[in-house]
Each structure stands twice: as structure tokens, then as C-alpha cells.
N, C-alpha and C positions, 0 to 999 in steps of 0.2 A: 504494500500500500504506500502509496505517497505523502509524505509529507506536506499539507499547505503552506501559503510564504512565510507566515507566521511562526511558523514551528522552526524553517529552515532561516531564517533570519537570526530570531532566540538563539537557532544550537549554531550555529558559525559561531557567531559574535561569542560566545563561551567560549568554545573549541581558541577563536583569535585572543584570546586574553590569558588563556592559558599558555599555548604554545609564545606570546611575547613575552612571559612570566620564565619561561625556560629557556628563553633566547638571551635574556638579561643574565641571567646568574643560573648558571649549571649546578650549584650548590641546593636553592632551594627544592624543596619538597614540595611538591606541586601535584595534588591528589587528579587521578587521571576521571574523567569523563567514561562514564561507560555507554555503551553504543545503545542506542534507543532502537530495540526491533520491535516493528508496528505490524503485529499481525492485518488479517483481512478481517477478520472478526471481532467482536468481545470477548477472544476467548486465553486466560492466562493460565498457567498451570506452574506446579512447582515441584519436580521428581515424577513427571508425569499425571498428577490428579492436579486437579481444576482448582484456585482457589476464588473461583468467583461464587462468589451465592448472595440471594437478595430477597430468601423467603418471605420476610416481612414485610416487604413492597408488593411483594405478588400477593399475599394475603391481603393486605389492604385494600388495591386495586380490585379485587374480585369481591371483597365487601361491597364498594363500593356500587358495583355491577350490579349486585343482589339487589339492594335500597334502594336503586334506580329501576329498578324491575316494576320494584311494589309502587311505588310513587306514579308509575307508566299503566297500570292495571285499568282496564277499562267498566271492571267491577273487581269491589274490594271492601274488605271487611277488615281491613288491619287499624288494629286499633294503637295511639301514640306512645302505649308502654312496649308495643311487642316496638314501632323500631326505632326508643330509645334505647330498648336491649340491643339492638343490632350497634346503632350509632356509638352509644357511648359505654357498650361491656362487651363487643363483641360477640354476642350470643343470638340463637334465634336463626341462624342461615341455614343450608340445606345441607351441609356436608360437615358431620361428625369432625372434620379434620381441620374445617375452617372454627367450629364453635369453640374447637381445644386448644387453638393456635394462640392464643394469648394476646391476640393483639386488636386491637380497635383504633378508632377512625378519630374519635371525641378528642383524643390526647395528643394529637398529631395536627392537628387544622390549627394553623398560625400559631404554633408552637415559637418558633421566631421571632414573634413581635412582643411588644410589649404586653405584660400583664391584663391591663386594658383592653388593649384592641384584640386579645387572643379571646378575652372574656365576650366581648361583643362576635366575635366572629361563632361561639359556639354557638352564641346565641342567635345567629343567624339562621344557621340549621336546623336548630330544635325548634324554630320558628316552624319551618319548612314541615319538617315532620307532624308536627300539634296539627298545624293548619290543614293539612292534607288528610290526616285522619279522624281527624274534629269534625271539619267543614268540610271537605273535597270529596272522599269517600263515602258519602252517606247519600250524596246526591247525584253521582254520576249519570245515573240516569235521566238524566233533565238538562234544559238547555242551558246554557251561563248564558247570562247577560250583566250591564251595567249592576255592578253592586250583588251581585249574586252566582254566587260559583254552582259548576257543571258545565258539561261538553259544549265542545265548540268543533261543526265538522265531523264529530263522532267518532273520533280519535284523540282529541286534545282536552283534556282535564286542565281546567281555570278555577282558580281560585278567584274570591271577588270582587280582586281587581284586575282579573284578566293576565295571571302571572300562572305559564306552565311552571307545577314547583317540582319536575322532576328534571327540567330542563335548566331552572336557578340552580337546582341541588348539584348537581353535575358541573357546571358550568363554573361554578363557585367552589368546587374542588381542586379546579382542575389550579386556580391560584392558590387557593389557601389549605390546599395537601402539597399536589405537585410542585409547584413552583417556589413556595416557600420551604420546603422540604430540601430541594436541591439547591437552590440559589441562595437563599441566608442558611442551609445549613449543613446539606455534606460536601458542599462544593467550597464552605467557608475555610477561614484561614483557622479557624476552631478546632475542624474537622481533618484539613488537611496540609495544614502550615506546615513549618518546618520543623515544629516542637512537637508534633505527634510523632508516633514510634511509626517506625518504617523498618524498624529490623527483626525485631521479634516475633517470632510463629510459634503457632503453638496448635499440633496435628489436630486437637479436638473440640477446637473454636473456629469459627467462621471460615469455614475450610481452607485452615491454614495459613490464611492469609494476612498480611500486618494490621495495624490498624488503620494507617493509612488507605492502604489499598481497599480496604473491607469496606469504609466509609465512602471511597468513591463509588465503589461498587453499588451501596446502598444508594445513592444518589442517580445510580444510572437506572436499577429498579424503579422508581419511579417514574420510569418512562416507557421503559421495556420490558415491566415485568411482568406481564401478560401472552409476551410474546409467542410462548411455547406452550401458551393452553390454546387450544384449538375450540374449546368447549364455554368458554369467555369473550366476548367483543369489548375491546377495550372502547371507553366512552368519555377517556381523559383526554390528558398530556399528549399520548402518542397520536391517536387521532385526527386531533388538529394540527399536530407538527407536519403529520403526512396528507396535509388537504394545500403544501404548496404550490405555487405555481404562480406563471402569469400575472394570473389575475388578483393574488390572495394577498399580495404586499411583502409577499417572503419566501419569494421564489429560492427554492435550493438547499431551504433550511432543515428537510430532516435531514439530507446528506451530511449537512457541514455537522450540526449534532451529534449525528453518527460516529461521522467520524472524529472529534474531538473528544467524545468519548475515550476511543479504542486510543486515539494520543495523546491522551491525558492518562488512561491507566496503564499506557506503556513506559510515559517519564514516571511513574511512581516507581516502576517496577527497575527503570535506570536511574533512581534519583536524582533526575533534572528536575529542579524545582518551576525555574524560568518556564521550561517548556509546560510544567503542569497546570502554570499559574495561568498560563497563556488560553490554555484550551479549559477551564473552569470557567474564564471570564465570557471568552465565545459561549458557549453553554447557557450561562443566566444570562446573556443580551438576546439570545435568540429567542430562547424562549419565553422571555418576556416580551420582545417585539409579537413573535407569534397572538399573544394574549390580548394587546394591545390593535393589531389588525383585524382580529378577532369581534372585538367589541365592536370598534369600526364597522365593520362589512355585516357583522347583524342590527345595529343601526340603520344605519343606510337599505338595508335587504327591507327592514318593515316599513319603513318609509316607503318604498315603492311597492307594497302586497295592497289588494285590493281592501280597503277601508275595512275594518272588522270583520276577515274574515279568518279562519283557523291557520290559515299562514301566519297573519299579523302577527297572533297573539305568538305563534310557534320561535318566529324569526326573534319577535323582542323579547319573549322571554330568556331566550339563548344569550342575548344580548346582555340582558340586565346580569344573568350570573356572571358573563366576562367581565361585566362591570365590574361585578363587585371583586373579582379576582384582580383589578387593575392594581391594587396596593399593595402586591406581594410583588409586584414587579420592581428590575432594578435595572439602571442605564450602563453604557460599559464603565466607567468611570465609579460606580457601585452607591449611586445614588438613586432613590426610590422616584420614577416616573410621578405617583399619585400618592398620597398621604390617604391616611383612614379616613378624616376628615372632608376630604376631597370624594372618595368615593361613597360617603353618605350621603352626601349632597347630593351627587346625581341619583343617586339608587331615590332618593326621597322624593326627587324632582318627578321623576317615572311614576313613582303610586300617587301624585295631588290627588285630589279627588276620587272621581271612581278609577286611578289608575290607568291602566294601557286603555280603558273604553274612551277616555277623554285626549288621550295627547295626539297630536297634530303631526303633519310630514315636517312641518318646519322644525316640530321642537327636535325631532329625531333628529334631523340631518344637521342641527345647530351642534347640538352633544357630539353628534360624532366628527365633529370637523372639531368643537374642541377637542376630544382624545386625539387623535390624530397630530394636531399640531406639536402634540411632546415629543413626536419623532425625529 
């Protein structure tokens, strides 16, 4: 696999500072560069066994799937304890191996932010779930209009102000699990600086692998950790990375993700820092750009759907969760695009009144031409 300019820029310029360091004084000690082999894949190993694993991301991501399931039911009976068991104990899904996995969704959603905002953000969710089993679920069989939820189109479940909440739920993950998850936190310098251990293994922990490594690893999980179940559609991070192109404002980007990846956990594995730090940062600009275009183009999408009809509500609900995912984003210089504050405001500005029944192609297309302008 190739190197990008990026990478071959970083490892010269070491490689030249070295060998000018040895060119000066043949005395010093001058610790050697080791060679960065970049496989084709994500795939690392150490005496032959694998030290990649990301169990915890793949369990999470396939929770996530489950919730979205029940939220999408065009009849339904679930009631707001069975999926806060799900949301916030991990319990209650359909496979004995996911209920014993130990892991849950609640503890994880903007774990990176402040105290506060991590607090509002739970509470975002458990919104979602109350709301949908409270009010959503009881009425499916009836039309939503203005100020009262039920179908729209007869596939779309509205809540009463016209917000698919399986489409927030999701959408809203995809910032405040995935991208908060990688970008403020296995991709951070916390997680993967120079003061973490990169030397130590130990056979019957995280297969093998340093801590270093493991932590990127987990970071790539949330993106890919779906990959190898055939029996799951992922409805995150990966999804939308792979809806490039053209027309989508980030033509090219699951490649470049891809592969900064597999070159990010190849410098761990030669402890080049430069080159790690390099391809971390690609990493959270992308897919925070991703998030951010996102928003954008489901904005703009409902603005041009015909006036209330099950598109509308489809397009802007997808929107509103990008929305709200817009503050886990960060620029490449590792400043946050939109503050919590910032994206309440919009999210607030969308429910006035009765909600998506009330707002206009103007206000849509104003919102999104301000998102966009952060680019």
C-alpha cells in the first residue's frame, strides 16, 4: 500500500534529521527509525496471531442496530423500561451473548465532554426512548398531524412534532458515540500520546496487543466494527462515510479513512509518532467534515420534499440528529466546529411551535448555509 504525501513528507523529514545528526558527529547515538510496513488491510499480528480486537465497539454498534429496530416498528408494544434496559444496562436484546457482554451505550454517549453536556446529551436519548414509547407507540396506527404523533406515508413514525425518533436516535449516535468516541478519545493524545505504553504485551489481554495499539484499534471499531457481521447493517459512522462522492461534499473520504487507519496503526507498530499523529488528525477532520455535510444535504434535501409529506418529515428528521451530533465534531487544528450551546439552539429553533409541521424552505436552507459556512 502506498503511502499519502502526508505520511511521506513526516517520515523523510525524520529519516533527514537523523541521518544530519550522524553526519555531524559519528560519536553520537542516534536511535534508528524503524521501517513502517503498511499492510493492504487492518490487519496486525504478533508471532503470527492477530493483535487487533474491538469486541466492545462491535457490541455496541449492534446494540445500537437492535434500538433502532424497535424505534422503526410499525407496531409496537415496547414499553420505556424495557429500552432503558437496553440503552442504559445493556440488557433486553436478542442474543444471550450480546445481554452478557457487559457493555452499554448510556456510559459511552459524550463521555468526552464535559460533565454537563455529557449529562444533557443522555438526556437527549432517554428523551427519544420515553417519547416513543409513551406517545409514539400506542398510536401508530393513526395519522400524525400538527401537534399529534402517528404515521406519516405509513412507514414513518412522528412524534408530535413531526421528528422520526429513530432517525434522531441514530443520527445522534453517530456524533455522540462514534465520533466523540474516536476523535476526543482513542485517537486523543490521552489514549495515544507518547506517554502511553507501546511496549508491553501481555498474551491474555487485548490480544496481545500494547496499549497503545489496542486503543487505536478500539477507535477504528467504531467505525468498522460491524464489518464482518453479515447479519447487522450498520446505520452509523460507517454508512455515511461510505455515501461519498461527487455530490456529498467529501468525495474520497472513506478511502482516505481507511487508509489512515491501517497508517496510523502501522506507525504504532514502528513507533513513529509524527507519522501516527498525522493520520489521527486526518481521521477526526474527516469524519467530522463527513457529519457536518451531513447535516447540510439533509437540510437542504427537506427543503426541497414536497410540503409535509413522509419524505419531509424522513429527510429533516435525519437532519436534526446530524444536528445534534455537530458538537462532537472537531477542525484539523482540534478545535470544536459547534459548541453544545450552539447546537441547542438550532435543534430548538426546529421544534418552535408545532415543530417540523411549521418551519419553512427558507428556514431550512438559512440553517444549512449557516452549518456549512464552518467549513
Amino acid at each position: 500500500m502506498k503511502l499519502n504525501l502526508v505520511n511521506l513528507g513526516v517520515l523523510a523529514a525524520s529519516m533527514l534529521i537523523f541521518a544530519s545528526c550522524n553526519n555531524d558527529d559519528d560519536d553520537i547515538d542516534v536511535p534508528e527509525i524503524p521501517e513502517i510496513v503498511v499492510p493492504d488491510t487492518f490487519s496486525f499480528s504478533v508471532d503470527g496471531s492477530s493483535t487487533v480486537s474491538f469486541g466492545g465497539q462491535t457490541s455496541r454498534l449492534t446494540m445500537a442496530t437492535e434500538i433502532f429496530s424497535e424505534l422503526d416498528a410499525t407496531q409496537s408494544t415496547v414499553t420505556k423500561e424495557d429500552l432503558r434496559a437496553m440503552f442504559n444496562d445493556g440488557k433486553g436484546f436478542s442474543t444471550a451473548a450480546l445481554n452478557d457482554s457487559g457493555k452499554k451505550l448510556a456510559n459511552k454517549v459524550g463521555a468526552y465532554q464535559t460533565a454537563e453536556v455529557k449529562a444533557n446529551v443522555v438526556l437527549f436519548f432517554d428523551d427519544i426512548l420515553v417519547d416513543f414509547a409513551d406517545n409514539v407507540a400506542p398510536v401508530l396506527g393513526n395519522d400524525a398531524a400538527a401537534g399529534v404523533a402517528g404515521m406519516s406515508g405509513g412507514n414513518r413514525q412522528l412524534n408530535a412534532k413531526g421528528v422520526e425518533l429513530d432517525q434522531a436516535f441514530a443520527k445522534g449516535l453517530i456524533g455522540a458515540l462514534c465520533v466523540d468516541q474516536i476523535a476526543n478519545g482513542y485517537l486523543s493524545d490521552a489514549k495515544i500520546g507518547d506517554a502511553v505504553d507501546n511496549e508491553t504485551r501481555d498474551p491474555s489481554e487485548d490480544s496481545n496487543a500494547t496499549a497503545m495499539e489496542h486503543h487505536w484499534d478500539e477507535g477504528y471499531g467504531y467505525v468498522y466494527g460491524l464489518e464482518s457481521n453479515a447479519d447487522v447493517s450498520d446505520i452509523l459512522l460507517k454508512k455515511y462515510l461510505d455515501k461519498d462522492g461527487a455530490d456529498s461534499g467529501y468525495e474520497g473520504y472513506s478511502a482516505d479513512v481507511t487508509d489512515a487507519f491501517i497508517y496510523g496503526r502501522a506507525a504504532i507498530v514502528a513507533k513513529n509518532s509524527e507519522v501516527r499523529d498525522a493520520q489521527a488528525a486526518i481521521i477526526s477532520e474527516k469524519i467530522s467534515e463527513v457529519v457536518i455535510n451531513r447535516a447540510v444535504y439533509y437540510l437542504n434535501s427537506a427543503a426541497g420534499k414536497d410540503d409535509l409529506s413522509a419524505d419531509y418529515f424522513h429527510a429533516l428528521s435525519e437532519g436534526y440528529g446530524f444536528i445534534f451530533s455537530l458538537q462532537f465534531t472537531y477542525d484539523a487544528a482540534g478545535a470544536p466546529y459547534f459548541t453544545n450551546a450552539e447546537v441547542t439552539g438550532m435543534l430548538a429553533e426546529l421544534l418552535e411551535g408545532d415543530g417540523f409541521w411549521d418551519r419553512t424552505d427558507a428556514e431550512l436552507e438559512a440553517m444549512a448555509t449557516k452549518i456549512a459556512a464552518k467549513l
